[in-house]
N, C-alpha and C positions, 0 to 999 in steps of 0.2 A: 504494500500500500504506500502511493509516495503523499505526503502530510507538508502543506506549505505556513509557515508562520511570517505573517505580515501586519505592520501599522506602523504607525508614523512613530519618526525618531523619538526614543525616548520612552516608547509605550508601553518597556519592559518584553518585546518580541522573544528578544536574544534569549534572556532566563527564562522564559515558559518554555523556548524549543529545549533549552537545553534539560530543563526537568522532564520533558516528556521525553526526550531521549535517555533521561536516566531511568525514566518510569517505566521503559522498553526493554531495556538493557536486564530491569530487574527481575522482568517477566523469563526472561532467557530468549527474548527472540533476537532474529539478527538483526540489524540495524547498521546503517550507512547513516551517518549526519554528514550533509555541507552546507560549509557557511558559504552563501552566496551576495551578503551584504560590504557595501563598501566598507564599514567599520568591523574590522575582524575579531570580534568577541568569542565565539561558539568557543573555540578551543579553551578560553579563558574559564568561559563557566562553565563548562565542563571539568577543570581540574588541572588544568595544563597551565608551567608557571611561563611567565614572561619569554626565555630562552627556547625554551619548548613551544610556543606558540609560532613564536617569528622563523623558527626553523623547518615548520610544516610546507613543502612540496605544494606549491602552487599550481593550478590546475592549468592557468593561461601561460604557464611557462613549459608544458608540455603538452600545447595542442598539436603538434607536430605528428607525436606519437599515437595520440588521441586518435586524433582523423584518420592518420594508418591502420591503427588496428581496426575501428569501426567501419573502415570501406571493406575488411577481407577481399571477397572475390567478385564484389558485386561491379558488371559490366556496365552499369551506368556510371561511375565513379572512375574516369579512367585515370588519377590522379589524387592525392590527397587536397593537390596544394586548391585543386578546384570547390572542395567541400565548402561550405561556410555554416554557420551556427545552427543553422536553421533543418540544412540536408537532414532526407527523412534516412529511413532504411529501407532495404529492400531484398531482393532476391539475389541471395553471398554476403549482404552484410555481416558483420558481425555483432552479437548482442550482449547486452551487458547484465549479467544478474545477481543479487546482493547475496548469496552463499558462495561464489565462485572464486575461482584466483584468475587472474588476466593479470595482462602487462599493464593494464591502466591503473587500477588499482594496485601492483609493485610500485608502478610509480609515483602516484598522487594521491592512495591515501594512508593512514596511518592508524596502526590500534591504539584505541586508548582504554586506560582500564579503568572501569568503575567500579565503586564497592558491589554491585548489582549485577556485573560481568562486561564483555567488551562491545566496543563499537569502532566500526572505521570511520575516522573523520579524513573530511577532504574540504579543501576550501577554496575561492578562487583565488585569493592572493591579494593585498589590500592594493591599493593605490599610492604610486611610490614618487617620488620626485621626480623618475622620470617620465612620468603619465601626465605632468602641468602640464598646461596648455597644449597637448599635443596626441591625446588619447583621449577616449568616450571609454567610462566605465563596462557600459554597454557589453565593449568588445570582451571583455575579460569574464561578464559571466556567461557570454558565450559558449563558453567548455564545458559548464554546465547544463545546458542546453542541451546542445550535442548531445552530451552523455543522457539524460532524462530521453530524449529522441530515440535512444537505442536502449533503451533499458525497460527489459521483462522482468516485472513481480510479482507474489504469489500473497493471498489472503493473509498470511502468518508470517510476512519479510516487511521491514518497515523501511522506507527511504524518508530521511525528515531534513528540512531547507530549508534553513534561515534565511531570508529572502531582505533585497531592498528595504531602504524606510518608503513610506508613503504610499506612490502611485507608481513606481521607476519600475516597476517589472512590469506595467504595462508594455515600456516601449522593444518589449519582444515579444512573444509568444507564449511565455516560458507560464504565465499565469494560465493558462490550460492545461500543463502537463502533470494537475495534482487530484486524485480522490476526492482530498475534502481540505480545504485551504480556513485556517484559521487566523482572524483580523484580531490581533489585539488589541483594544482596546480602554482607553481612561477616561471614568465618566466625564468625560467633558466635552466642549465643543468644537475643539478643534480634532478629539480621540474618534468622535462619531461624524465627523466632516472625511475623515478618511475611510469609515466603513463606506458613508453615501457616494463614495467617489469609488470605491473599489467594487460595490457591488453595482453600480451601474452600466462600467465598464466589460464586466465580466458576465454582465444578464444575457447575452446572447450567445453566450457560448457552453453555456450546461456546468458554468461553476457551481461549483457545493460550497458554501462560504456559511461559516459558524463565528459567531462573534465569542470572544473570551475576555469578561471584564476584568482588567485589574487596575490593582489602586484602588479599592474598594473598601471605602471605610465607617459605611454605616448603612440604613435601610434609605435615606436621601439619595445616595449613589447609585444603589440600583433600582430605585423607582425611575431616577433617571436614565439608566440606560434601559432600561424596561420601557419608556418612554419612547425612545430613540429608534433601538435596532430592532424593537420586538419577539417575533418568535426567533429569530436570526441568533439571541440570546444564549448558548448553552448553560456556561457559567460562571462564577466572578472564585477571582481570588484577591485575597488581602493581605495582610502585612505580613511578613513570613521571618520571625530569627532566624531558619534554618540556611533561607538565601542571606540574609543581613550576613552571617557566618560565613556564607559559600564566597562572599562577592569581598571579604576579606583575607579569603585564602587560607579559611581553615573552616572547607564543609566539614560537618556529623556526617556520622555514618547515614548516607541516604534513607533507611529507614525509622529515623527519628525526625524527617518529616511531618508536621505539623498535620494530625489525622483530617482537617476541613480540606487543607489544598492536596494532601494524595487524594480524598474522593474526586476532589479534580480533574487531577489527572488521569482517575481511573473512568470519570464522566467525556474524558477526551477518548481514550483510548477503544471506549464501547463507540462511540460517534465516529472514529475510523472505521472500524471494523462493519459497521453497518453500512458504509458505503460500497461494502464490496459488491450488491447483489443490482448495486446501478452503475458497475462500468460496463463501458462500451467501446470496444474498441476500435470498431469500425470508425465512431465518431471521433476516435481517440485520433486515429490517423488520419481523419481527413481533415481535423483543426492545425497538425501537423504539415500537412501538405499545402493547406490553405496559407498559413505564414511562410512555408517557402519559397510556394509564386510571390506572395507580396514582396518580401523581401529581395527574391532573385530581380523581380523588374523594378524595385529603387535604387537597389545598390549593384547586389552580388552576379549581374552579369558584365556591368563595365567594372568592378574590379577584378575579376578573374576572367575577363573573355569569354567566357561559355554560356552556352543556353544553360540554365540550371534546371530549367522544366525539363528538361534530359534525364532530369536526377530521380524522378519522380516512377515510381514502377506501380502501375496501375492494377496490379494483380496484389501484388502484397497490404498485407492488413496486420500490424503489431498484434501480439497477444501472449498468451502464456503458452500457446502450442507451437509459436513459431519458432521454428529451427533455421541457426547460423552454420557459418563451415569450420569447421575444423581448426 
């Protein structure tokens, strides 16, 4: 199940994905977490100190390898250097799946251990001095992309993506390649000025979008967001020692988690799992293929020369039965 966490800077996004990642971890299921936000936190709150975060394998610094392994032998592809973010899969691609070993993952992710068991983290890599004035963040979560594009999961495998602040993963695709996408949320006006702005955008394309209130400090706060997002509402978390401790660099043992916010996160984890019985993958692929042509005819055929609608294999449909080469 891939799980997207999104709201505006500040909204506390970062530490919900990263508790729900712990709260996965704890179940024994596999789990993939990537940070895909310019401000590279995940690794942080998940456990990892200063040294150990800035030393994690950036994703946009091995899209070389990326694009190679994912073309395999597919005959629309006849080059890596022609792929761009967006390229679907097809018939010889290669696919990506969250129990497996590949090169991509030797190379761009990393375990980390939780008291609860492990997870591979991967991240895109922050924005570096030499990205001023002369790079689109954009391009960097691009690898992300890609790989979401190529990547087959199962009811019981979790991929979870700390996404953009705001509205910035609008401007790719990438806001459709999720199950069930969670908007965090602060009761206020500018926490539910970005719910109304993300679920707007995303009403035509078969988003699953659950609002998760935090900062939540009394029954005024969520009559207000009860107010606001409505049934969209799952549910609220509030003041937590256990993160005040985690964000100081000496979490508890995960399970002395404060009993209100684990039902939480176990009120998160039922609300994945229930989206399984409404994917669609047909649909899956052709919102897939839909951002390719758009993309291929603004950008990605005068910078790579190529028709990109070439790329497009009209028989292939993603899924969990689709088989790659070798």
């Amino acid at each position: 199940m891939k799980i997207a966490f999104v709201g505006k800077g500040g909204s506390g996004k970062t530490t919900l994905s990263s508790l729900f990642v712990r709260h996965l971890a704890a179940t024994g299921a596999p789990v993939v977490a990537i940070d895909a936000d310019i401000n590279q936190h995940l690794g942080a709150a998940l456990g990892l100190d200063e040294a150990e975060a800035a030393g994690l394998p950036a994703l946009g610094e091995h899209l070389g390898l990326i694009k190679d392994h994912l073309r395999g032998t597919n005959p629309r592809i006849p080059s890596a250097q022609t792929m761009i973010k967006t390229t679907p899969p097809g018939a010889g691609s290669r696919l990506l799946r969250v129990r497996e070993e590949n090169p991509v993952y030797a190379a761009c992710a990393r375990p980390v251990e939780l008291d609860g068991g492990t997870v591979r983290l991967m991240v895109t890599g922050p924005f570096t001095d030499a990205d001023l004035g002369v790079a689109c963040y954009h391009s960097k979560t691009g690898a992300v992309e890609l790989c979401l594009n190529h990547l087959v999961d199962g009811p019981d495998e979790y991929v979870v993506v700390d996404m953009t602040a705001g509205s910035d993963s609008f401007a790719s695709g990438m806001f459709t390649r999720f199950d069930l996408t969670f908007l965090v949320a602060e009761p206020t006006r500018k926490g539910v000025a970005v719910y109304r702005q993300y679920k707007e955008y995303a009403r035509d394309f078969g988003v699953v979008l659950k609002v998760v209130g935090n900062k939540v400090q009394g029954q005024d706060d969520l009559d207000f967001l009860r107010e606001q997002v409505g049934e969209d509402l799952l549910v609220t978390v509030g003041h937590s020692d256990w993160v005040r401790a985690m964000e100081k660099g000496r979490p508890p043992r995960f399970e002395l988690l404060e009993d209100v916010n684990a039902r939480a996160l176990r009120a998160l984890h039922t609300a994945v799992d229930g989206t399984y019985p409404l994917r669609d993958w047909p649909r899956y692929t052709r919102q897939m293929v839909h951002f390719h042509l758009k993309n291929a005819r603004s950008w990605g055929n005068e910078r790579t020369g190529a028709d990109l609608a070439a790329q497009v294999d009209p028989g292939f449909v993603l899924g969990e039965g689709a088989t790659a080469p070798a």
